[in-house]
TORTOR-768198 format. One record per atom (N, C-alpha, C, O): residue in three letters; y, z, x. Coordinates in steps of 0.02 Angstrom, whole numbers, padded with zeros to 5 digits, always signed. Layout:
N
ALAYZX
...
//
This chain:
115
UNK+00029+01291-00534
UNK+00047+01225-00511
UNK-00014+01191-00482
UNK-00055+01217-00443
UNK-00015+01125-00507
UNK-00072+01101-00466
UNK-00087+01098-00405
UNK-00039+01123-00376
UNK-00132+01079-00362
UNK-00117+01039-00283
UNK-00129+00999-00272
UNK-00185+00975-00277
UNK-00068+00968-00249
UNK-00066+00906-00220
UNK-00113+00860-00166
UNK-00121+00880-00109
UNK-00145+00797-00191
UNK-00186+00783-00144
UNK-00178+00732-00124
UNK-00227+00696-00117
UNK-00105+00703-00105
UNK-00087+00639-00065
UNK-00112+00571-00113
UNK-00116+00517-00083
UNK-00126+00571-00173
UNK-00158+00501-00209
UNK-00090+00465-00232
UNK-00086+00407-00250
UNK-00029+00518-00227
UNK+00046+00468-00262
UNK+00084+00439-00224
UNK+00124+00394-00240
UNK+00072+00469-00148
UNK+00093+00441-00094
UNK+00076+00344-00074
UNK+00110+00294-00063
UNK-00011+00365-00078
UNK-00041+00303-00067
UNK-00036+00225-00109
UNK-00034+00166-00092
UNK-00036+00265-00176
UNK-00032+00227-00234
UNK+00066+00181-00239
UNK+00087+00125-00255
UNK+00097+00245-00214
UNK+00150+00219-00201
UNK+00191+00154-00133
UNK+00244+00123-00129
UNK+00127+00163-00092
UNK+00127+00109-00053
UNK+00082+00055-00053
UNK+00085+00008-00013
UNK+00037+00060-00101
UNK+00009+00001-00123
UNK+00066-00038-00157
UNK+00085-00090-00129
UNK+00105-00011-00233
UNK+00150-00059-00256
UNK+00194-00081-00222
UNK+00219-00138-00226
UNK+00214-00021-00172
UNK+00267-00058-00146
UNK+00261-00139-00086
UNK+00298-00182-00061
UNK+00199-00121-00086
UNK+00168-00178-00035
UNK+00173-00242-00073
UNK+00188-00298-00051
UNK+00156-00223-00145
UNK+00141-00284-00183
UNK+00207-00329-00205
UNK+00218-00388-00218
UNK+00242-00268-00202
UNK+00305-00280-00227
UNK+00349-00351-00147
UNK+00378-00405-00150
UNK+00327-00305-00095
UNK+00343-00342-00034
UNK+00312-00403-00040
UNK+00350-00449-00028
UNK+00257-00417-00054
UNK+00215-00488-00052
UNK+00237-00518-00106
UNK+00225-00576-00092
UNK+00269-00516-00177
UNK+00266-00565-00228
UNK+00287-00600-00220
UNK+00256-00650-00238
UNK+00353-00613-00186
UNK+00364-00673-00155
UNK+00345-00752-00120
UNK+00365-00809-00131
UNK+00299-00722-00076
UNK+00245-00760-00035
UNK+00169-00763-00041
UNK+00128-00804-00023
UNK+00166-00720-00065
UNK+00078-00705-00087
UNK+00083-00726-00157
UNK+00053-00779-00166
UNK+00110-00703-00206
UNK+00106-00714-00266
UNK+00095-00803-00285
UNK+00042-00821-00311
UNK+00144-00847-00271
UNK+00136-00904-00270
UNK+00071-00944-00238
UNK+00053-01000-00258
UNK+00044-00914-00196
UNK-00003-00936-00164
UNK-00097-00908-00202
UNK-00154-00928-00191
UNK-00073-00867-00235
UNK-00129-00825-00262
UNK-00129-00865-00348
UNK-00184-00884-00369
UNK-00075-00875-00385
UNK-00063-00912-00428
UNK-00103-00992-00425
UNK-00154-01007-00456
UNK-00073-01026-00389
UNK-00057-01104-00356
UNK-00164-01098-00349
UNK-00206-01135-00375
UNK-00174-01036-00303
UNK-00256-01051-00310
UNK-00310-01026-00374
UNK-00372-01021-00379
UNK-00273-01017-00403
UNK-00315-00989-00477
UNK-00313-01056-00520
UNK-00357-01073-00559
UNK-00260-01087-00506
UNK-00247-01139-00532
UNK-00199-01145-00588
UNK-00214-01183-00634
UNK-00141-01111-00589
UNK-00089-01078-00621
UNK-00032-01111-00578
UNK-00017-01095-00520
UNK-00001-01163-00621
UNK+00060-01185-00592
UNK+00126-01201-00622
UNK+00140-01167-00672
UNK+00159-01234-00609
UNK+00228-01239-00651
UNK+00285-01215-00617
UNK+00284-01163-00585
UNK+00358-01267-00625
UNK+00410-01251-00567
UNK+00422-01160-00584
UNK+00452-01139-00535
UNK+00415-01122-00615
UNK+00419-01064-00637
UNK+00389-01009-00568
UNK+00403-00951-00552
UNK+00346-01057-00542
UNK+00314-01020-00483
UNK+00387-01025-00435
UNK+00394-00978-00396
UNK+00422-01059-00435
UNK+00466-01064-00382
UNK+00531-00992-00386
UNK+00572-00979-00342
UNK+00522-00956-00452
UNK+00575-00915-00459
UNK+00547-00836-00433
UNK+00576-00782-00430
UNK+00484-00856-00418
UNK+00458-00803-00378
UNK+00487-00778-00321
UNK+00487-00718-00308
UNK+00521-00835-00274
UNK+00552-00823-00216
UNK+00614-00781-00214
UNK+00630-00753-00161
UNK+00647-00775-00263
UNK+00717-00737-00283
UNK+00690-00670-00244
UNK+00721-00643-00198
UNK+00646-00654-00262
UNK+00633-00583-00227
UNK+00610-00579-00147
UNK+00579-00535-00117
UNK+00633-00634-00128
UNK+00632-00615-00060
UNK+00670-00581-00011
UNK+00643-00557+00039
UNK+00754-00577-00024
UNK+00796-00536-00004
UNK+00784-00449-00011
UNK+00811-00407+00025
UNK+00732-00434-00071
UNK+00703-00372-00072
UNK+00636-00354-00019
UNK+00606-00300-00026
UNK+00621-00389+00020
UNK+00553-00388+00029
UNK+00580-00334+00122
UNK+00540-00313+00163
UNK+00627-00330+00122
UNK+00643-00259+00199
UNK+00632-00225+00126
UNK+00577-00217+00099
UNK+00673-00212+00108
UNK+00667-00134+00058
UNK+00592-00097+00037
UNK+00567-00041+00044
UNK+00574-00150+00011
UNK+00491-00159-00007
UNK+00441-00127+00066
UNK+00403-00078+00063
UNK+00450-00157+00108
UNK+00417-00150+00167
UNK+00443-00086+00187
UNK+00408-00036+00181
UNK+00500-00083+00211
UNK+00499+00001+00226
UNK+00493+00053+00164
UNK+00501+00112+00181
UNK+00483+00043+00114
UNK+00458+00075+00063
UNK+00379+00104+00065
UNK+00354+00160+00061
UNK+00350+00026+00075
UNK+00276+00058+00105
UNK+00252+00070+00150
UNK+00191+00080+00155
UNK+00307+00072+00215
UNK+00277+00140+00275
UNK+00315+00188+00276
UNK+00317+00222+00327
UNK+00357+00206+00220
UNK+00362+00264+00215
UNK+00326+00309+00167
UNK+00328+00371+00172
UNK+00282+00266+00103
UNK+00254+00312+00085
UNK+00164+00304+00125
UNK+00113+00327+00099
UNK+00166+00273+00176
UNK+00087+00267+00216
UNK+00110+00309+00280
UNK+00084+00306+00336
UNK+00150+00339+00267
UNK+00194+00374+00319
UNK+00200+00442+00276
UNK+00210+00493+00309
UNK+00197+00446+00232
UNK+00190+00510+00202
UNK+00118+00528+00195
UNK+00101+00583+00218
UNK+00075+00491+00166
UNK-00001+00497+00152
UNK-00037+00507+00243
UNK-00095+00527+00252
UNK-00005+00496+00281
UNK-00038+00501+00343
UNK-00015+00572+00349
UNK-00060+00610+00365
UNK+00049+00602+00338
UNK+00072+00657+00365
UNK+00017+00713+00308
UNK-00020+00757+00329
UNK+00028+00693+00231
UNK-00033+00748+00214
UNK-00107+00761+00236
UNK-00131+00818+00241
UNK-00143+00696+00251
UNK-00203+00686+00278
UNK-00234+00727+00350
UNK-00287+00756+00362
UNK-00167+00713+00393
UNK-00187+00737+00451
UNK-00139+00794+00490
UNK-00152+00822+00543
UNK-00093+00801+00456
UNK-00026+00851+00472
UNK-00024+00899+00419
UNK-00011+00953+00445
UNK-00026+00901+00397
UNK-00001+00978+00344
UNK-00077+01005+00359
UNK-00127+00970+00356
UNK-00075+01078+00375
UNK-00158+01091+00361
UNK-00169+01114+00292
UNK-00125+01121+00249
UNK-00254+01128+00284
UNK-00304+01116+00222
UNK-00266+01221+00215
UNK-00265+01269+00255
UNK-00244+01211+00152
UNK-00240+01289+00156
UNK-00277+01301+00086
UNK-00274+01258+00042
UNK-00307+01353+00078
UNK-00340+01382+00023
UNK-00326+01430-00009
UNK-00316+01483+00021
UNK-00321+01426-00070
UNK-00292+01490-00116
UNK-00339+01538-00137
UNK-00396+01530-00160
UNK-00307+01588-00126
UNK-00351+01686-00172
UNK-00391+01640-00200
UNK-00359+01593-00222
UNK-00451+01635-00207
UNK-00481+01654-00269
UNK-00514+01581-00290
UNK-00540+01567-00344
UNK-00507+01542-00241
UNK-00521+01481-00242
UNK-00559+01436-00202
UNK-00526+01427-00150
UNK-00611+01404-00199
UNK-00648+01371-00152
UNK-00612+01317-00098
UNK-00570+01281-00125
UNK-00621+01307-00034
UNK-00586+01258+00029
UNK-00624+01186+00004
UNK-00686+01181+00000
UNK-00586+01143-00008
UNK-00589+01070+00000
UNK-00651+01063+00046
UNK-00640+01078+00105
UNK-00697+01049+00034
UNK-00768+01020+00071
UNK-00730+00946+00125
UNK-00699+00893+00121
UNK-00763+00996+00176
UNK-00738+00919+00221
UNK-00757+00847+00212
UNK-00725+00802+00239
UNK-00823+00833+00164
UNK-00856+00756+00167
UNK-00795+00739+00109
UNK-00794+00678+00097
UNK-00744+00780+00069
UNK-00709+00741+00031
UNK-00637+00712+00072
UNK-00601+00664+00058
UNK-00631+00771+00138
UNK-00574+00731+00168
UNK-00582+00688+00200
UNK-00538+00647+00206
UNK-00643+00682+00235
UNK-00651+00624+00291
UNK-00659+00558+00227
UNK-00633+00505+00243
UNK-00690+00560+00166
UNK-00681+00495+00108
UNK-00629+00480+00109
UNK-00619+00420+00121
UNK-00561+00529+00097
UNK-00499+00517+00088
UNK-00457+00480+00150
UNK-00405+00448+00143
UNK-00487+00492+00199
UNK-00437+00476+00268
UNK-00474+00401+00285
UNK-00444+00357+00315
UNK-00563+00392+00254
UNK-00583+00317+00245
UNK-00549+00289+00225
UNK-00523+00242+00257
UNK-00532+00305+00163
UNK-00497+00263+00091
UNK-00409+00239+00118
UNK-00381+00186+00105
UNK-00376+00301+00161
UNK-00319+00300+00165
UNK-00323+00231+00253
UNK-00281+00190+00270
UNK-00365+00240+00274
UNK-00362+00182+00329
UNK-00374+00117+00312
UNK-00348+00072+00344
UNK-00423+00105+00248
UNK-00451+00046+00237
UNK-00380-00004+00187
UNK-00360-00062+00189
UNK-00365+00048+00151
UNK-00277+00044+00123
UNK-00238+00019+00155
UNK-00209-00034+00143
UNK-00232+00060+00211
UNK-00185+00041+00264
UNK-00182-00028+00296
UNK-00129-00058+00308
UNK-00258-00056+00312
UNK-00292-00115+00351
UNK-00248-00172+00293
UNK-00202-00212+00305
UNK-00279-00158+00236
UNK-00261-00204+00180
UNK-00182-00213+00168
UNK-00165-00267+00144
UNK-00144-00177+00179
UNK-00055-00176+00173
UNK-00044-00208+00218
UNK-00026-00266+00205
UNK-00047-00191+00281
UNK-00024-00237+00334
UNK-00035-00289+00348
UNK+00005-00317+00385
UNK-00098-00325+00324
UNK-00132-00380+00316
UNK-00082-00400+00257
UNK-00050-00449+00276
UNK-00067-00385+00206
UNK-00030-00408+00165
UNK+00038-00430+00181
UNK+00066-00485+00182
UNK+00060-00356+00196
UNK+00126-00371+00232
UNK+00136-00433+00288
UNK+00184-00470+00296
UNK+00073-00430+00322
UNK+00094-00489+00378
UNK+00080-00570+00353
UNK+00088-00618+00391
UNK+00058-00575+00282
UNK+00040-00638+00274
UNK+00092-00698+00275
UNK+00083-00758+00288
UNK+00152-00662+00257
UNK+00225-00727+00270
UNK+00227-00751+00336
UNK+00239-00811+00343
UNK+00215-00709+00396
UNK+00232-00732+00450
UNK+00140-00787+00483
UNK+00132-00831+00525
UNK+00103-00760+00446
UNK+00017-00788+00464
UNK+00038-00847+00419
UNK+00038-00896+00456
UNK+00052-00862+00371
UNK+00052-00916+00314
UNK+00060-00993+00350
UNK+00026-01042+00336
UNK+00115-00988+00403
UNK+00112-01057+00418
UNK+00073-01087+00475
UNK+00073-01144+00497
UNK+00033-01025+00498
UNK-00047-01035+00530
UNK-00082-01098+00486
UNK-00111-01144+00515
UNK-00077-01095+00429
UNK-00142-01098+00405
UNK-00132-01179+00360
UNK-00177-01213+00336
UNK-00034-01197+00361
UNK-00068-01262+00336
UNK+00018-01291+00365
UNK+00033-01350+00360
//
């Protein structure tokens, strides 16, 4: 069996993040590319999904935290230990992720900051 190294966890709270933002981000990311049409407006339908979405992706940034820093590094017979400069990359990668979701996640409520 392979081992598992927390990348389906993370990946899984990226979409789900995205999934949380299409709503509100999507239209706004469109609208500035310069991509328009009342079609942008049926984007919003998915806003009644956007709790589901959101606790979707802290629970899987909630799982990727628990492999990262809770389960310990165990090593098999016959097999070399995970070099630490690859976990401390991984726990970079998994914070800078993190920075970026919540920033995402919070942009509906920042949005009417800004115009």
């Amino acid at each position: 069996m392979a081992p598992r190294n927390g990348k389906g966890s993370l990946i899984a709270s990226v979409l789900a993040a995205v999934g949380a933002s299409v709503c509100c981000v999507g239209p706004l990311v469109l609208l500035a590319l310069g991509i328009g049409g009342s079609w942008i407006g049926t984007l919003s339908a998915m806003a009644p999904y956007r709790p589901i979405f959101i606790g979707l992706t802290l629970l899987f940034l909630g799982l990727s935290f628990r492999k990262l820093y809770l389960v310990p590094q165990v090593c098999a017979a016959g097999t070399s230990c995970p070099e630490p400069r690859r976990l401390r990359r991984q726990r970079l990668v998994f914070w800078l992720v993190t920075a970026l979701l919540l920033g995402l996640l919070a942009v509906p409520q920042l949005a009417p900051l800004f115009y």
